[in-house]
C-alpha positions as CSV (number, residue, x, y, z in Angstrom):
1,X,108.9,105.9,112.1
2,X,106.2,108.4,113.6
3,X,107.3,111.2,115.9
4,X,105.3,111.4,119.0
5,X,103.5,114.6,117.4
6,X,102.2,112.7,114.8
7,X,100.7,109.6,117.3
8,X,99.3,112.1,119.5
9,X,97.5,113.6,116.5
10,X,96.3,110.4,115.0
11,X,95.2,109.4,118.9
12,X,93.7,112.7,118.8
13,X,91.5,112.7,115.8
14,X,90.4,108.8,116.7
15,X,89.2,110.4,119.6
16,X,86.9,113.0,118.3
17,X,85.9,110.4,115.5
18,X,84.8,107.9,118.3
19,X,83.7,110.5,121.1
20,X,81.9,113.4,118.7
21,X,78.5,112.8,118.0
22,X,76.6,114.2,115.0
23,X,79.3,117.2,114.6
24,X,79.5,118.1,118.7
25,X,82.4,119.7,119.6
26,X,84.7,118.3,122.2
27,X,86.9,120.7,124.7
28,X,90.5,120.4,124.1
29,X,90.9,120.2,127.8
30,X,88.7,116.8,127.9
31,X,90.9,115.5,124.9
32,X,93.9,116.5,126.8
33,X,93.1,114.6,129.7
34,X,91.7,111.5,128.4
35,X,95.0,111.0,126.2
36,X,97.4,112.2,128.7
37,X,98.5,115.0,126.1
38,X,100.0,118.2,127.4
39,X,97.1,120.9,126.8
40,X,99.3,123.0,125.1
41,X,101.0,120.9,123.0
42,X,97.9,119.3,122.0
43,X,96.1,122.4,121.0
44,X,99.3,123.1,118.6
45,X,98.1,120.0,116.5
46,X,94.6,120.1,116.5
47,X,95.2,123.9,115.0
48,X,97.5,122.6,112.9
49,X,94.8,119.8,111.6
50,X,91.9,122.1,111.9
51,X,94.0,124.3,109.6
52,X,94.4,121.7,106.7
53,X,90.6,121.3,107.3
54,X,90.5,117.4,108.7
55,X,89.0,119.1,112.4
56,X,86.9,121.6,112.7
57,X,87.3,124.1,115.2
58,X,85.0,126.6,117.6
59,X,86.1,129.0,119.7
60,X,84.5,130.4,122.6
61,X,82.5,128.6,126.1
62,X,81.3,126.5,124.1
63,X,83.6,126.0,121.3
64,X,86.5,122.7,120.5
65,X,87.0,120.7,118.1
66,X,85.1,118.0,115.7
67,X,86.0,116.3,112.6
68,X,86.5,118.4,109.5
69,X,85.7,115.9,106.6
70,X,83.8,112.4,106.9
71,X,85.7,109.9,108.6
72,X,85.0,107.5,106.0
73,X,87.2,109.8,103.7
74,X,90.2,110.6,106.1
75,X,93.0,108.5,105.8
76,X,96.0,108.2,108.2
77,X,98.0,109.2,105.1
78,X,96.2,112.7,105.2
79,X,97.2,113.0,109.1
80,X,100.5,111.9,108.8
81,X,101.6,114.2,105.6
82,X,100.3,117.2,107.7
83,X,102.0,116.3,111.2
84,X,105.3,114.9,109.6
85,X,105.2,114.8,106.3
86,X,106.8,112.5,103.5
87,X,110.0,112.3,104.7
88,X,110.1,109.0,107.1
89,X,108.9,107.5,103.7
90,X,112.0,108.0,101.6
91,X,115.1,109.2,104.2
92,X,117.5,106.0,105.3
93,X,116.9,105.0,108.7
94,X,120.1,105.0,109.9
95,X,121.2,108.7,108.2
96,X,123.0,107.8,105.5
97,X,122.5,111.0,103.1
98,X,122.5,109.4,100.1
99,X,121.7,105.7,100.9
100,X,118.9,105.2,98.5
101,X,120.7,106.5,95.2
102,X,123.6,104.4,96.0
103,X,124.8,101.7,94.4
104,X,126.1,100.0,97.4
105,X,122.8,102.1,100.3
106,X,123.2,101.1,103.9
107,X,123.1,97.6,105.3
108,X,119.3,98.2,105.9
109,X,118.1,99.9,103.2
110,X,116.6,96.7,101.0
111,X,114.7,95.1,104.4
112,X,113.5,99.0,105.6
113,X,112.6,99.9,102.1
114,X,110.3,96.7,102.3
115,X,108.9,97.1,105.4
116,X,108.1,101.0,104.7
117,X,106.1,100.4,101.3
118,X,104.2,98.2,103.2
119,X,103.8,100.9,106.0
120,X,103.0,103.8,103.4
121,X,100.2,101.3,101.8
122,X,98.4,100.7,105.1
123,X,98.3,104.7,105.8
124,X,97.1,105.2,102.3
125,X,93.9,102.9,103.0
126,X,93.2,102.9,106.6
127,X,90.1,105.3,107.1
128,X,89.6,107.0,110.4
129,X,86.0,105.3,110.0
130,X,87.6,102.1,110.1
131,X,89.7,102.7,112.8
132,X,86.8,103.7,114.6
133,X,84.5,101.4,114.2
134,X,87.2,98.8,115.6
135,X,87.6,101.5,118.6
136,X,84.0,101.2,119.2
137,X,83.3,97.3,118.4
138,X,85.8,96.8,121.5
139,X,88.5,95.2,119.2
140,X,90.8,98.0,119.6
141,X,92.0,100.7,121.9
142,X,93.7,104.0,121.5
143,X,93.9,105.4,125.0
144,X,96.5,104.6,127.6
């Protein structure tokens, strides 16, 4: 449901949330290596999310990026409408064009459509706060 742009950016910013302290900015090279993220490729997102204001960003020696708003306010919902946007929330899985205004939609529309509301409603709570609390209590991990 996520294209790998939008895991590596939620990977990303769980980073900086777990690894930044007090509004320290982290290199984009570190990042890069401690997910395994093409350099690049990774600094195309994080400009991209520093842009919408959720990372902040310092150029320079010294310069990289940090969190842009309070972690307790970001929601994987804010990172996701950036990176991929709405769509993977209302397009049929399988490509039918016009599956869900159908009165006969695709053979998996009625157990997808369930399954994706309940998606939608865990991105629309989840806070990067939570998700890094749970990084840093041990009971999760987000590196490979």
């Amino acid at each position: 449901m996520l294209s790998n742009t939008c895991k590596y950016a939620i990977r990303a910013v769980l980073y900086l949330a777990v690894n930044s302290e007090s509004g320290q900015k982290i290199g984009i090279k570190q990042i890069s290596k401690e997910l395994d993220i093409p350099t690049p490729f990774l600094g195309k997102i994080l400009q991209s999310l520093a842009k919408h204001k959720l990372l902040s960003s310092t150029k320079g020696p010294n310069g990289g990026f940090g969190i842009g708003k309070k972690p307790e306010e970001l929601l994987l919902m804010d990172i996701v409408q950036i990176i991929d946007g709405m769509d993977g929330f209302h397009k049929c899985i399988i490509g039918v064009r016009y599956c869900s205004e159908l009165e006969n939609p695709c053979a998996l529309h009625t157990r997808y459509a369930e399954l994706r509301e309940e998606i939608r409603k865990i991105f629309e709570v989840e806070t990067i706060e939570i998700l890094a609390n749970n990084i840093r209590d041990g009971k999760q991990v987000f590196v490979i």
